[in-house]
VOPAGU-2260 file (C-alpha; in pm, 1 decimal, decimal comma):
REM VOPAGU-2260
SITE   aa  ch    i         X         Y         Z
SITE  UNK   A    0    4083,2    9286,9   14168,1
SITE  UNK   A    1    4362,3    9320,5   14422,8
SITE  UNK   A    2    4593,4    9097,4   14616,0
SITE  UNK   A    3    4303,6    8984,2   14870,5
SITE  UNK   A    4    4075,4    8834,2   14587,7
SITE  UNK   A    5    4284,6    8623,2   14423,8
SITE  UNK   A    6    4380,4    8277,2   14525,7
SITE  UNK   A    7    4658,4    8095,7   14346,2
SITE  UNK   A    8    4657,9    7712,5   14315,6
SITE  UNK   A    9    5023,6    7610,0   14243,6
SITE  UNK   A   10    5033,5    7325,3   13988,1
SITE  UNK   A   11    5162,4    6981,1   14002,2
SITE  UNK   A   12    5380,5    6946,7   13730,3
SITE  UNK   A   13    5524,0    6591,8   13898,8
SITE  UNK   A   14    5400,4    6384,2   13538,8
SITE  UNK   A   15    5409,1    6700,4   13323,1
SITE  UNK   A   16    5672,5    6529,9   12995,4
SITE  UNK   A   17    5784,5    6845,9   12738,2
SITE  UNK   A   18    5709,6    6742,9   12395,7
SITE  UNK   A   19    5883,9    6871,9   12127,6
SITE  UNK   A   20    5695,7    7073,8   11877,5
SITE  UNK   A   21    5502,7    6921,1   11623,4
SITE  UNK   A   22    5269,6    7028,9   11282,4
SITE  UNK   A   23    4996,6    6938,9   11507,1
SITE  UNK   A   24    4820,0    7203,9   11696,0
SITE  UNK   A   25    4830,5    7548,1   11660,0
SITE  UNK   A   26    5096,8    7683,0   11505,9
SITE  UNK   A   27    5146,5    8073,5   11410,5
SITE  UNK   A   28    5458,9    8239,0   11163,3
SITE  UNK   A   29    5529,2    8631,3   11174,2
SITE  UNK   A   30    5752,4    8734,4   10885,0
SITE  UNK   A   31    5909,3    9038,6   11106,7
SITE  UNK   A   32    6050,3    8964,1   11280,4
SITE  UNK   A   33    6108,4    8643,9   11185,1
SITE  UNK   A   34    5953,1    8399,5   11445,7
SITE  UNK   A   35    5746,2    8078,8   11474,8
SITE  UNK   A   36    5538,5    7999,6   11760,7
SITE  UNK   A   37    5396,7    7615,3   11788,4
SITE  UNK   A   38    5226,5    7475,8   12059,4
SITE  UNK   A   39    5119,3    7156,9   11947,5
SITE  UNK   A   40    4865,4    7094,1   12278,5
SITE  UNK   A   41    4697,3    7362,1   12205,5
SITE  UNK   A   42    4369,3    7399,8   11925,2
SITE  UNK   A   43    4424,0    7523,3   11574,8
SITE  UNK   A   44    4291,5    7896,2   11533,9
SITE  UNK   A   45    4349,6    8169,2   11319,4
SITE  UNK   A   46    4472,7    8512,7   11465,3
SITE  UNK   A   47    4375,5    8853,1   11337,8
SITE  UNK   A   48    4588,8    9138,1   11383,8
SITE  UNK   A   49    4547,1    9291,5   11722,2
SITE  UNK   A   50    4268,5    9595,2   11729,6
SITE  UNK   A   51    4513,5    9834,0   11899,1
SITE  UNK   A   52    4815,7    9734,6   11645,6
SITE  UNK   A   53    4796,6   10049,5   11465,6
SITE  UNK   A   54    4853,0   10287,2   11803,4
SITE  UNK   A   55    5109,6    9992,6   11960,0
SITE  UNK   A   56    5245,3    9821,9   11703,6
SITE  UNK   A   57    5386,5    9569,4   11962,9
SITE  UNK   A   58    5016,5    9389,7   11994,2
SITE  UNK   A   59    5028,2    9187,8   11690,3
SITE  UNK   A   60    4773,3    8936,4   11702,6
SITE  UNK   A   61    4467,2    8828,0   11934,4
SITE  UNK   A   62    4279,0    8527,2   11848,0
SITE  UNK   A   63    3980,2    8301,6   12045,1
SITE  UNK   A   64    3876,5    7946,4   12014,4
SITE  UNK   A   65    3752,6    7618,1   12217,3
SITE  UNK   A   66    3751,2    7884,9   12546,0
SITE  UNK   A   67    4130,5    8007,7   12492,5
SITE  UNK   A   68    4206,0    8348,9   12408,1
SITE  UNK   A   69    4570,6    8433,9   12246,3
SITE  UNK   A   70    4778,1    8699,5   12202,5
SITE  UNK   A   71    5083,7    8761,2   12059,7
SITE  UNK   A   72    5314,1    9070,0   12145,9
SITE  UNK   A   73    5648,3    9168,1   12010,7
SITE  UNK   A   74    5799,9    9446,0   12190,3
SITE  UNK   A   75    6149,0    9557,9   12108,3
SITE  UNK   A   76    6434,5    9457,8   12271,4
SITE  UNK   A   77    6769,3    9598,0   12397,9
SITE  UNK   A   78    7135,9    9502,0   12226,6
SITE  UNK   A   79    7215,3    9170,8   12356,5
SITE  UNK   A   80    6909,1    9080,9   12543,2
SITE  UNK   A   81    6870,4    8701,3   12541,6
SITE  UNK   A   82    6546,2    8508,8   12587,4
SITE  UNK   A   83    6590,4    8498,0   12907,9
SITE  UNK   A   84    6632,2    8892,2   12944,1
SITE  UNK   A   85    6321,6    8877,7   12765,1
SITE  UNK   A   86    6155,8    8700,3   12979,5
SITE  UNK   A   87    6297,0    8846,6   13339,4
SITE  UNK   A   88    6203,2    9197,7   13154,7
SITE  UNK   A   89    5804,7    9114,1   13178,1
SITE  UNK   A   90    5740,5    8850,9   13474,7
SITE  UNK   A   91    5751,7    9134,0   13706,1
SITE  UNK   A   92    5492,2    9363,9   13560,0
SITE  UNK   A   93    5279,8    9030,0   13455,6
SITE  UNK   A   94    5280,6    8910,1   13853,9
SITE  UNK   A   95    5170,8    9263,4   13984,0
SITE  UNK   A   96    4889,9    9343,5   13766,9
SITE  UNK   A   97    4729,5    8988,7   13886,3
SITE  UNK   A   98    4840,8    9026,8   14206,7
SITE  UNK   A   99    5049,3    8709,9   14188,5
SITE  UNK   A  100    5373,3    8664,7   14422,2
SITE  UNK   A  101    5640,5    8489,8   14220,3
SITE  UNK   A  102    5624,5    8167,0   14465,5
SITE  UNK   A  103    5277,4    8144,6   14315,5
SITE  UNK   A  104    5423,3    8019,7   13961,2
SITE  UNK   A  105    5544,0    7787,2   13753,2
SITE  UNK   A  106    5817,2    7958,0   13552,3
SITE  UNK   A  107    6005,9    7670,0   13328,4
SITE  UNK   A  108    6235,0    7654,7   13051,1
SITE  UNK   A  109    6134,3    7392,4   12792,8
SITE  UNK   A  110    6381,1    7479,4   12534,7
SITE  UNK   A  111    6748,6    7674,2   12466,1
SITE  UNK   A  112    6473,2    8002,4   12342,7
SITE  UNK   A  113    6158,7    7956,0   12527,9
SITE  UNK   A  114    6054,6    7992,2   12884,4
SITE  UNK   A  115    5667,5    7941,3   13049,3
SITE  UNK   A  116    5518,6    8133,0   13277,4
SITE  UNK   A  117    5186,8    7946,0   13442,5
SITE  UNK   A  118    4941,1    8037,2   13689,1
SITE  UNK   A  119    4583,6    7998,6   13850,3
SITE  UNK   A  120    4364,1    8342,1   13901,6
SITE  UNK   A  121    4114,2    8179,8   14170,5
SITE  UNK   A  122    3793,4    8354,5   14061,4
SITE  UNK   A  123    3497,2    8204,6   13932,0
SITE  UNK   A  124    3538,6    8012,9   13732,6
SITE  UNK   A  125    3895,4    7964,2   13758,0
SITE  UNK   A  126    4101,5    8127,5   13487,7
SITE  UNK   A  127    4467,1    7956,8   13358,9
SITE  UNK   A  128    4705,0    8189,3   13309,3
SITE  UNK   A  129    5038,4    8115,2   13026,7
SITE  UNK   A  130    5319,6    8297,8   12919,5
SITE  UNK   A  131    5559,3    8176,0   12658,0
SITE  UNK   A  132    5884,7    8419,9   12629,2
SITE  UNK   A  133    6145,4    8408,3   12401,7
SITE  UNK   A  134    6400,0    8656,7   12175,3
SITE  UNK   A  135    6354,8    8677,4   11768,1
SITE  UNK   A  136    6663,2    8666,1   11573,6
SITE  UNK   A  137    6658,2    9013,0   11550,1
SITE  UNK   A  138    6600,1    9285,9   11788,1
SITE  UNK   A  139    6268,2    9182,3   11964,3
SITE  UNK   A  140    6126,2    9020,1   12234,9
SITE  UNK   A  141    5844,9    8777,5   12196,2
SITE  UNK   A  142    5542,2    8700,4   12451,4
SITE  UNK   A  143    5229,4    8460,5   12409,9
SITE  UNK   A  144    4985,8    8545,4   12592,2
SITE  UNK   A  145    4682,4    8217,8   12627,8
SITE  UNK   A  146    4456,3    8215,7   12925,5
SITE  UNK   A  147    4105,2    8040,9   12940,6
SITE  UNK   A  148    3827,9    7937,0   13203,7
SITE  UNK   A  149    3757,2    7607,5   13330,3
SITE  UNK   A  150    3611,6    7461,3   13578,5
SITE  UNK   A  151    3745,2    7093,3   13555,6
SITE  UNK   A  152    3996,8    6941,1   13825,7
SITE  UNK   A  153    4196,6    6813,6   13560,2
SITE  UNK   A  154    4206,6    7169,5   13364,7
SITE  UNK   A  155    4533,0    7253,9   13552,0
SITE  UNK   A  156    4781,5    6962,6   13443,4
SITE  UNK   A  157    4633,8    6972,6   13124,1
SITE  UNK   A  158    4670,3    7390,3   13084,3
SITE  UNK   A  159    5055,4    7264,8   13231,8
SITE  UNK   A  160    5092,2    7015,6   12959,7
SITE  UNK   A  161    4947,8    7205,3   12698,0
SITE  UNK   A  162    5201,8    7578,4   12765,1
SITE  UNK   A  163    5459,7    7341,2   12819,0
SITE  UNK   A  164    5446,2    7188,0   12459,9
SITE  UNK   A  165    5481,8    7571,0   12328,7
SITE  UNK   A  166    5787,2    7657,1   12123,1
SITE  UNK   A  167    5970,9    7952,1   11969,3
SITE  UNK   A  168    6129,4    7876,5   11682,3
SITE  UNK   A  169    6278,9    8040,4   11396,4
SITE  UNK   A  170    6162,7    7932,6   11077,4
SITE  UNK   A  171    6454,4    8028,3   10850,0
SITE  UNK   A  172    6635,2    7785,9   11004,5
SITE  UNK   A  173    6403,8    7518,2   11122,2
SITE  UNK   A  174    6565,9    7507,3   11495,1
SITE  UNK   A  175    6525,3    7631,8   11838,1
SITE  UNK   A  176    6625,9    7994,9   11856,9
SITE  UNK   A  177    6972,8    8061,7   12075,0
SITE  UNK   A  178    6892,9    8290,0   12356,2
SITE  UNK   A  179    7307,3    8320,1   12507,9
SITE  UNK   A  180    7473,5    8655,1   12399,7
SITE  UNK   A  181    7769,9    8411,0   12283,8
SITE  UNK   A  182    7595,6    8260,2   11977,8
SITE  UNK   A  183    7503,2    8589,6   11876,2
SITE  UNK   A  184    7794,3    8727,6   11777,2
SITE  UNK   A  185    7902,3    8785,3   11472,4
């Protein structure tokens, strides 16, 4: 697919709210590193460890349900990379493979450790495209990966709404990851 074949639809995010995370929805703990990911729009389903884990141990889950498919990916990260290193680290890569120009997004920050990527692949039918960045604790990165078909006009807010809700947390502490090199110093 290049360039040519795929039309972007920018979304509307005019009445899109942030909710906080919730027990609701699906929610997903690694124990290393340490890291919990809640999006509390989105279906309960269980993950199974990614098929390629054992050649790139930085695939670490892939689930599907209700039309979504998830993944969850924990590559390593330099000394003092924040979330937001994280993040600018992969958009680029993530944009070229679809073909996406970065005023085709929606790239927002709904809390201090997570940011959303969102997009529209204009084939048929379209597919919703979410990202969900943020930084472990320790040395990793971590990336949520949802996308899913639809066909419905209202599929777009909704997609907004629901990778919008999406949090990265750390569990041992019950609060919103830092991501500024300050708070991580010893």
């Amino acid at each position: 697919m290049n360039a040519k074949s795929v039309a972007i639809t920018l979304l509307v995010l005019v009445a899109v709210t942030p909710s906080a995370a919730a027990a609701e929805g699906f929610s997903d703990t690694l124990a290393d590193p340490s890291i919990q990911i809640d999006i509390p729009k989105l279906l309960p389903m269980d993950l199974a460890i990614h098929p390629l884990n054992s050649s790139k141990p930085h695939l670490r889950q892939l689930g599907t349900g209700g039309g979504y498919t998830v993944s969850v990916i924990v590559p390593t990260a330099d000394p003092g990379m924040t979330a937001e290193h994280c993040m600018r680290s992969r958009v680029p890569a993530i944009l070229k493979s679809f073909g996406v120009g970065s005023d085709q997004v929606i790239l927002k920050r709904p809390d201090e450790n997570t940011y959303a990527l969102i997009f529209i692949l204009k084939v048929s039918p379209p597919q919703m495209q979410g990202y969900l960045f943020g930084k472990a604790e320790t040395d990793h990165c971590v990336e949520v990966h949802i996308s899913q078909f639809r066909q419905d006009r209202n599929a777009a807010l909704s997609f907004a709404e629901m990778m919008l809700s999406g949090r990265i947390t750390s569990p041992a502490s019950n609060r919103a990851l830092q991501g500024t090199p300050q708070e991580r110093r010893p």
